[in-house]
N, C-alpha and C positions, 0 to 999 in steps of 0.2 A: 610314186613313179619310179620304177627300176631304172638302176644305174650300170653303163659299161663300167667295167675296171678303167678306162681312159677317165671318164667322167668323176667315178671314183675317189681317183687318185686327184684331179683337179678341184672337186671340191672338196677336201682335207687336206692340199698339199701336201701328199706323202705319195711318192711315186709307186708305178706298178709291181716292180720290182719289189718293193716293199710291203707291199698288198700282199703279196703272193709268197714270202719266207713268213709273214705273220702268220699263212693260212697253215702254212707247213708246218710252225712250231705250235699250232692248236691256240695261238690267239685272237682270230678269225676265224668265223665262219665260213666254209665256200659258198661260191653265190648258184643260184638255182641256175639249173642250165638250158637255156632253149635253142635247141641244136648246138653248135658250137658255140652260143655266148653265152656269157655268165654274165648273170642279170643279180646286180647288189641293191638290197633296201635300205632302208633308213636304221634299221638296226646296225648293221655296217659304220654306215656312219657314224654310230654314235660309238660304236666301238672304238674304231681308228681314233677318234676325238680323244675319248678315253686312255685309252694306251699315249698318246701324244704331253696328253696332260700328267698322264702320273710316269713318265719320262722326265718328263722336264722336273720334277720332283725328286727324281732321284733316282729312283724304281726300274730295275734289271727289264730286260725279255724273260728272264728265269723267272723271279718274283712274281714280273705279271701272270703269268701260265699259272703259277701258282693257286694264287688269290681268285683268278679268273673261273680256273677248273672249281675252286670251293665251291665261289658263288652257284656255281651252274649247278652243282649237286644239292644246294640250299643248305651248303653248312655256313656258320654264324662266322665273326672274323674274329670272335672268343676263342671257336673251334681252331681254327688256324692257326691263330697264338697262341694255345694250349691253356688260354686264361679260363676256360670253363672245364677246367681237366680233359681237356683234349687231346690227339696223338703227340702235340709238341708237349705236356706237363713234365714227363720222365728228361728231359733235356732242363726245365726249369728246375726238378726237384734235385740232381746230379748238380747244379751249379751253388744249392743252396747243402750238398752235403745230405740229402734223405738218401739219394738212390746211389748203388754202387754201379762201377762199372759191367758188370754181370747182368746185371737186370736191364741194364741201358741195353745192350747189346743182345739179349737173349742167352746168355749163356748161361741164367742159373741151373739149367739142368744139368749141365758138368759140374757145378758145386755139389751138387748133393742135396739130402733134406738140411734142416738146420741143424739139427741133432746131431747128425753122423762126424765121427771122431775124419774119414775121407773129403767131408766137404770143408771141416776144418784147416784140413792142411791144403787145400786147394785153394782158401779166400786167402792164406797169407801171405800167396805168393802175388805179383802183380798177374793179374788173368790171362791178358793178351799175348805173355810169354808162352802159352802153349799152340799158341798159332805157330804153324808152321810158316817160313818165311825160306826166302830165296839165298841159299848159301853160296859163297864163295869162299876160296879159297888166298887171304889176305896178300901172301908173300908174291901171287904173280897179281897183286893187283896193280903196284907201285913199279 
């Protein structure tokens, strides 16, 4: 039996307004539309259920989006966490000391091959320093 957003909202307790920044931030569905109304199923609801519960948990709007977008694509929560060397692994192997700053970031092609005496004197420096950044001029800062 489809649901108004009023109805919606009264059987989850989470008001319309709130229906409607979730549909925005991609953690909802929008609802099918027949003529001007938008008619929400039971899928819906189990979402909002969902998002309410792993709120109360802890768990961001960002995070949910997150995790949400994986499931919906059919990656694993391995994937997600990088525990089955997934796109998060290079962030867990950087904190264990395998991966340099360079490779975290994509910047090993500015170092060079590993051989090259050029890529040598470019790893000993910190990397990030050849980013360019927003200068000023100190003495009229103060």
């Amino acid at each position: 039996m489809p649901l108004t957003i009023d109805e919606l909202g009264a059987l989850t307790g989470t008001t319309t307004r709130t229906i409607r920044s979730f549909q925005t931030l991609g953690l909802l569905d929008h609802p099918e539309l027949r003529g001007r109304t938008g008619l929400y199923t039971g899928r819906h609801v189990d979402r909002l259920h969902a998002i309410r519960r792993l709120q109360d948990q802890g768990f961001s709007l960002q995070s949910l989006a997150v995790l949400f977008h994986a499931y919906e694509r059919g990656e694993s929560l391995g994937s997600v966490l990088g525990a089955d060397g997934g796109a998060a692994r290079p962030v867990v192997a950087r904190a264990l000391g395998e991966v340099d700053d360079a490779e975290l970031y994509g910047f090993t092609v500015l170092q060079g091959s590993p051989g090259s005496t050029a890529g040598a004197a470019r790893r000993s420096r910190v990397l990030l320093s050849i980013v360019p950044s927003t200068l000023f001029d100190q003495s009229e800062a103060s």
